[in-house]
C-alpha positions in Angstrom: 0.0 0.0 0.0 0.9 3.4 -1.2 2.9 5.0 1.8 1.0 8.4 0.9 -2.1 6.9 2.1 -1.2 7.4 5.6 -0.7 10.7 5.4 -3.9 11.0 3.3 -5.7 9.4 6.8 -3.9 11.7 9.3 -5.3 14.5 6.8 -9.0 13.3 7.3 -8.5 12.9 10.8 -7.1 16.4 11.5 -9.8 18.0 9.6 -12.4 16.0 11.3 -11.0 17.5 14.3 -9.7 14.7 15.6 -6.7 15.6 18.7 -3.6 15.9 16.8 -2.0 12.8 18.4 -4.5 10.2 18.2 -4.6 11.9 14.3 -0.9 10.7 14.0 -1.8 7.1 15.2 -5.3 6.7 13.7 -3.5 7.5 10.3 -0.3 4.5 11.4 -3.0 2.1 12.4 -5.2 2.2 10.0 -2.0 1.9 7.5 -0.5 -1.1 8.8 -4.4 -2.4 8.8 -4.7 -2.3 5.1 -1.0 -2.5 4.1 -0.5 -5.7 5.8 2.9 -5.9 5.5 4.4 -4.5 9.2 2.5 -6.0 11.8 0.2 -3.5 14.3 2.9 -4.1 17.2 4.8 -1.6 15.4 3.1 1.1 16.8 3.7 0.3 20.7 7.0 -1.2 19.6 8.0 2.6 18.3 6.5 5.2 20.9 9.2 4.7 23.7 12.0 5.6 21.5 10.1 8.8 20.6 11.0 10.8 23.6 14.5 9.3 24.0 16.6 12.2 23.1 19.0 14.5 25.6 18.4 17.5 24.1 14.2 17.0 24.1 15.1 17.9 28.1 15.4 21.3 26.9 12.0 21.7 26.1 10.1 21.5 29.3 12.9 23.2 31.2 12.5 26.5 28.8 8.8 26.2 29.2 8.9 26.3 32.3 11.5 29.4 32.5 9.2 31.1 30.4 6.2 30.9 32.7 8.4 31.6 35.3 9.3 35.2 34.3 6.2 35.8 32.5 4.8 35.5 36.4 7.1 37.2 37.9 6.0 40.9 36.8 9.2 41.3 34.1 6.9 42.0 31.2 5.9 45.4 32.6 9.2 46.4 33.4 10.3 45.3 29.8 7.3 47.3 28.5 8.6 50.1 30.3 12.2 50.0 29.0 11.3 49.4 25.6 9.2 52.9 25.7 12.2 54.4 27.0 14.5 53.1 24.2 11.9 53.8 21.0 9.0 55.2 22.4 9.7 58.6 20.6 10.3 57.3 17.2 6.9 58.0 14.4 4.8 55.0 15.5 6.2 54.7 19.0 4.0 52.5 20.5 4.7 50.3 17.4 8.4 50.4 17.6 7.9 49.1 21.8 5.6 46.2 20.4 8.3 44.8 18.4 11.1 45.5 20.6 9.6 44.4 23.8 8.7 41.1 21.9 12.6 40.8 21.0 13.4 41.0 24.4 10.9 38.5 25.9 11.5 36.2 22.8 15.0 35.5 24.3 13.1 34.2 27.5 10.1 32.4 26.5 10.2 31.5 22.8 6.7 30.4 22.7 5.0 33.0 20.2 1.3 32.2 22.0 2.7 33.2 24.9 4.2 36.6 23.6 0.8 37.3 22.0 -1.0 36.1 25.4 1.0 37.4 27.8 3.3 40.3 26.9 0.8 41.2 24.0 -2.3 42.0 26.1 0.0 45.0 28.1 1.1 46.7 24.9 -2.5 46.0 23.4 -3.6 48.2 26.6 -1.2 50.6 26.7 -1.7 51.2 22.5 -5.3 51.7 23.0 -4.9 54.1 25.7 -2.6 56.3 23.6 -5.5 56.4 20.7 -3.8 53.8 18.3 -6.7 51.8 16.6 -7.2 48.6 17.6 -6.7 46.5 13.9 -3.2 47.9 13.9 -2.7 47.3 17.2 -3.4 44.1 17.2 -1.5 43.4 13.5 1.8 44.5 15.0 1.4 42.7 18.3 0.7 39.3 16.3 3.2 39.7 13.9 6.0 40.8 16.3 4.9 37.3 18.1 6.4 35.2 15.5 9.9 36.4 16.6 9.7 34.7 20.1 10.5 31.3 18.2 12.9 32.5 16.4 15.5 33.6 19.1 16.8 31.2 21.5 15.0 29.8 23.6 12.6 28.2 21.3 10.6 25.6 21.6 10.1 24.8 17.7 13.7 24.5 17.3 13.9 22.0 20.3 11.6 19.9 18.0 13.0 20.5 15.1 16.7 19.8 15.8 15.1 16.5 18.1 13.6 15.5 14.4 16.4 16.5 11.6 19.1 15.3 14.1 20.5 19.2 14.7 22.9 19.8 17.2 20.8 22.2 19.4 23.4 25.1 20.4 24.0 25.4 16.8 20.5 26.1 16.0 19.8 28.0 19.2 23.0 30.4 17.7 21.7 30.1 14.2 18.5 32.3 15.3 20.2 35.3 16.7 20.9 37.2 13.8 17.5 36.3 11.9 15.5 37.1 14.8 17.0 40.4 15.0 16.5 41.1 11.3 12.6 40.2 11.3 12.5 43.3 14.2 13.9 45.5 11.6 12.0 44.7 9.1 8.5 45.3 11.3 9.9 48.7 12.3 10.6 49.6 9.5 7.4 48.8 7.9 5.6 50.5 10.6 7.9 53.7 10.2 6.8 53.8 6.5 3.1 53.1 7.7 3.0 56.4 10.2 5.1 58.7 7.8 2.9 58.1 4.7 -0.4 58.9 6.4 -1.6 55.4 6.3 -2.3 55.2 9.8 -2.6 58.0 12.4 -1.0 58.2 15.9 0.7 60.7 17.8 4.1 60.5 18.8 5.5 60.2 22.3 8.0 62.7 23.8 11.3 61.4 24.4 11.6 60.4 28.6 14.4 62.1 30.2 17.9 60.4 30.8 16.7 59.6 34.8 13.3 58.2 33.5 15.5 56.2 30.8 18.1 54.9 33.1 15.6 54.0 35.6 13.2 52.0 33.3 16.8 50.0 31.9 17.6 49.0 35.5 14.4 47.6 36.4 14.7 45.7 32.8 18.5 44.4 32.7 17.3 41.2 34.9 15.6 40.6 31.6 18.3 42.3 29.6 20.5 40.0 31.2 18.8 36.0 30.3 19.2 35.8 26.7 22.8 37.4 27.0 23.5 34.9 29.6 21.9 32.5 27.1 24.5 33.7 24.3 27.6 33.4 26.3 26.5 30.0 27.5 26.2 28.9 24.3 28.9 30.6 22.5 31.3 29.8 25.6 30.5 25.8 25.6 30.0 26.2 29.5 27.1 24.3 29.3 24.5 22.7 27.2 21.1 24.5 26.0 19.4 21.7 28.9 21.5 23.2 31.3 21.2 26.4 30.7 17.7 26.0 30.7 17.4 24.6 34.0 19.8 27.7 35.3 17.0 30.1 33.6 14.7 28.3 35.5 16.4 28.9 38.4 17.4 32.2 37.9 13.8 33.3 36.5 12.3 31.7 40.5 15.1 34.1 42.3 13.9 36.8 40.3 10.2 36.3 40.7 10.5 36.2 44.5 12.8 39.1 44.9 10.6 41.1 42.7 7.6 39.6 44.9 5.8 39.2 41.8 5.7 35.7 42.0 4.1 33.7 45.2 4.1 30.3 45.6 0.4 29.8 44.4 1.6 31.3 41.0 4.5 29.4 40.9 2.8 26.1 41.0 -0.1 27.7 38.3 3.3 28.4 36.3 4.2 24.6 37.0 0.7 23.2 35.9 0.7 25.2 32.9 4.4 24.3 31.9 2.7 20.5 32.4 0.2 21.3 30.4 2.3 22.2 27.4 4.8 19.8 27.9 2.4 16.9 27.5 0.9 18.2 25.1 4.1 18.9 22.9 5.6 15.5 24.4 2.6 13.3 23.1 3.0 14.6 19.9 7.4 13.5 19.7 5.5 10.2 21.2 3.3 9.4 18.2 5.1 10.5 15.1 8.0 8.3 16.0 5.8 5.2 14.5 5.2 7.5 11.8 8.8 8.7 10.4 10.3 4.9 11.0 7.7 3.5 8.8 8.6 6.1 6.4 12.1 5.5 6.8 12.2 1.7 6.4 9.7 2.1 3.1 12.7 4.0 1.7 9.9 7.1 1.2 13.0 10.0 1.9 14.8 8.1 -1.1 12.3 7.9 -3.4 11.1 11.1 -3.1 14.9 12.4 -3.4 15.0 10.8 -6.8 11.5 12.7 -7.9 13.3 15.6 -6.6 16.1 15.2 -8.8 14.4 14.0 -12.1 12.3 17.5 -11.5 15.3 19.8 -11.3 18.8 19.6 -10.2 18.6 23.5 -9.1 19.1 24.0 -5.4 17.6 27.8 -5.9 14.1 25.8 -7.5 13.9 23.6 -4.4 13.7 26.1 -2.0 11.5 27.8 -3.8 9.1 25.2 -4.1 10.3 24.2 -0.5 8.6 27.9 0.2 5.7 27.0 -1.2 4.7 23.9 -0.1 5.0 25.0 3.4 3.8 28.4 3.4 0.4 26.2 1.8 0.6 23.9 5.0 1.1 26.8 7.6 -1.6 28.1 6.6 -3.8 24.8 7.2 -2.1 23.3 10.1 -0.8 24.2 13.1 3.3 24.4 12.8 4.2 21.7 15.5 2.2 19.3 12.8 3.7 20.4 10.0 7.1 20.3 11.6 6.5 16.3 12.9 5.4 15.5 9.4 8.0 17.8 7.0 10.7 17.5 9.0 11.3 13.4 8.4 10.6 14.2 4.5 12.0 17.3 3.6 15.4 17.3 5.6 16.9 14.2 3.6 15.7 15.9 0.1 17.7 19.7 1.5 20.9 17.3 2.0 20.8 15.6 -1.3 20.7 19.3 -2.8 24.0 20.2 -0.5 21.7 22.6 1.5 22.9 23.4 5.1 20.5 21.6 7.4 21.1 24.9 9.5 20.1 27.1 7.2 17.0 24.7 6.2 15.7 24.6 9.7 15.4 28.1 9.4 13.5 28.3 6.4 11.2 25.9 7.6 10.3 27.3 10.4 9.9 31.2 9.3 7.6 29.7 6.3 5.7 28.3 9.3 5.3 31.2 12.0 4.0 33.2 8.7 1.1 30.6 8.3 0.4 31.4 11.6 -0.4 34.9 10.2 -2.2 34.0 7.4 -6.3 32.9 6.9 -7.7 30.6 6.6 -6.4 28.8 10.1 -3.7 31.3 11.3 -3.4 30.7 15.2 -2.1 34.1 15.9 -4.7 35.9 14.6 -7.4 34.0 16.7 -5.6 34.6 19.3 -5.7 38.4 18.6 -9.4 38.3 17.6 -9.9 36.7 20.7 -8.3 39.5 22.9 -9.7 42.2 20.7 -13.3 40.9 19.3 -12.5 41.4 15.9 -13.2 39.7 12.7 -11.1 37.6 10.4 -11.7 39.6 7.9 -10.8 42.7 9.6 -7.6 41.0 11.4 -6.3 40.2 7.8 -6.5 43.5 6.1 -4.8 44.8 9.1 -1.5 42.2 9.0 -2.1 42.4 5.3 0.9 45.4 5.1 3.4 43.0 6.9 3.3 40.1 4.6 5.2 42.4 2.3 8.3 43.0 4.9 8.0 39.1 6.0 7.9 37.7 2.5 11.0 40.0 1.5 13.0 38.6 4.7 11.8 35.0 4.4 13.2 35.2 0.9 16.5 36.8 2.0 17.0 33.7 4.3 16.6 31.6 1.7 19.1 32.9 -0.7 21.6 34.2 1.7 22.5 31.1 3.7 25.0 32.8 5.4 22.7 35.3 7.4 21.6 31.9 9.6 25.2 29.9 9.1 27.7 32.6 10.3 27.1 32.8 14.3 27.0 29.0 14.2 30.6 28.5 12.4 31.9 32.0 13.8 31.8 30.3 17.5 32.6 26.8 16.2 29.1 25.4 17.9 
């Protein structure tokens, strides 16, 4: 039996609504079923070694820090800095969205819970200074997509568990991107206020005191994705370590701060749980899933398809762009990631493309689907905070598919821009 066929059932199962997990082993149940030629065993014979990985220890840890300083009050006081440093710029309020969700990108790396969390302050604090809500809420879902982009992130954990990446080099390989995508948003918002196209006043500039002040209650913050950098680029330790010294360091903080009691602290822990599971059931299921794949020789044969198409590396990618920007759009990106990752990483090698640089592409074509109608999760997540409309949430991110396609494409022809930090430091 046709090996696409049990794709074709995870398919029916996921639109059917169907839990993503029991999806992933109705489809490899129902395949060994009909195909008759591995026996059902297969299945329970192949979920243990699914969460058997080192680096999957990450995951949960950096969860975990991430709910940790989201509770402890730093978002505010990130909020606060950010206003200090941009806040004065055309389309202030604009420039603090994006740069507030750099900072707390290098602490939780969980887009949801940028948009959540740190979004619903700087949603409030927007519409108190007169900016209208659609273009409020467009720059505080697209500045979300960063969070998974710089270290911590808990996509990349998944991804590097599933293309065999060393970790620290992807965690180092998101850095520079990350910082790009910010620059691009600004910019696009600069361009937005200066033409006319959208209307907001424009914040005086805080005096030095006010400045200083607002950085020192931030460097705590300031201070967890440098210590993640150095950690990194240093060797000291490895991403799981440094993830349980975030968590560490992210409890200190909380109580100190007394922002964080111990009834939040075990809401923090039930909620890190929570996502955990939920991430960790998925590993579990699509294990039985790639090692059928791999032993029907699927990566191979579709490698050879690849190659009778077109021997152009540039043509890959682009059709690479493609396919997943299609299946951002109508999945959610820890789904597409379980099932692209097994297929597509093997065909990037064959083409002598950087399984770095890959990764990357892969998952910015993913956090855009999360943008994008018909089943982009940010934007519910917006609509839900600010009652409005699909339609109306997708003529207001509408301008900054523009900036994100032009960077998604500059990642995928400039290699280097996600290689360099990675080989610089010799991760």
């Amino acid at each position: 039996m046709n090996f696409a066929w049990m794709i074709v059932f995870i398919f029916i199962a996921v639109f059917l609504e169907v839990p993503v997990a029991f999806s992933f082993i109705f489809g490899t149940v129902v395949y060994l079923i009909i195909g008759d030629v591995f026996p059902i065993t297969v299945v329970a014979g192949r979920l243990g070694p699914g969460l058997d990985s080192f680096p999957l220890l990450a995951l949960p840890l950096f969860v975990f820090a991430g709910n940790l300083l989201g509770g402890s009050g730093i978002a505010k006081r990130i909020f606060g800095f950010a206003n200090s440093a941009v806040g004065h710029i055309p389309g202030g309020l604009g420039h603090v969205n994006v740069l507030s969700s750099i900072v707390f990108a290098g602490m939780s790396g969980v887009a949801m819970a940028d948009a959540a969390g740190l979004g619903k302050i700087e949603m409030e604090e927007m519409q108190r200074h007169g900016y209208p809500i659609p273009f409020s809420a467009a720059i505080t879902a697209a500045s979300a997509t960063i969070g998974p982009i710089i270290p911590p992130s808990g996509q990349m954990v998944i991804i590097a568990v599933l293309a065999n990446i060393a970790l620290d080099k992807l965690f180092l390989a998101g850095f520079v991107p990350g910082l790009m995508l910010g620059g691009f948003l600004m910019v696009t918002i600069y361009i937005m206020v200066r033409t006319g196209r959208v209307n907001v006043s424009v914040l005086p500039k805080e005096p030095l005191s006010v400045r200083l002040s607002n950085f020192v209650k931030a460097s705590p913050a300031l201070a967890v994705p440098v210590f993640l950098i150095v950690g990194l680029v240093t060797g000291v330790a490895t991403p799981t370590e440094l993830g349980a010294l975030t968590c560490l360091f992210a409890i200190i903080l909380g109580f100190v701060y007394k922002d964080l009691t111990w009834h939040s602290f075990f809401d923090c822990a039930k909620e890190s749980a929570k996502t955990t599971g939920i991430l960790g059931m998925l590993l579990l299921v699509a294990n039985p899933f790639t090692w059928l794949m791999g032993v029907g020789n699927v990566g191979m044969q579709l490698q050879a398809f690849m190659m009778d198409l077109t021997t152009s590396p540039i043509v890959f990618l682009l059709l690479a762009n493609v396919v997943l920007l299609i299946a951002g759009m109508l999945m959610e990106t820890t789904v597409v990631v379980l099932i692209a990752a097994p297929i597509m990483f093997p065909i990037a090698a064959s083409y002598g493309i950087d399984s770095i640089h890959f990764a990357m592409v892969l998952l910015i074509n993913l956090l855009m689907g999360t943008l994008t109608p018909p089943f982009g999760s940010l934007l519910f997540v917006m609509m839900n905070q600010t009652k409005l409309t699909l339609a109306q949430m997708f003529r207001a991110v509408a301008p900054f598919y523009f900036p994100y396609l032009a960077f998604l494409m500059l990642i995928t022809f400039v290699p280097s821009i996600t290689t360099f930090v990675p080989r610089l430091f010799g991760a």
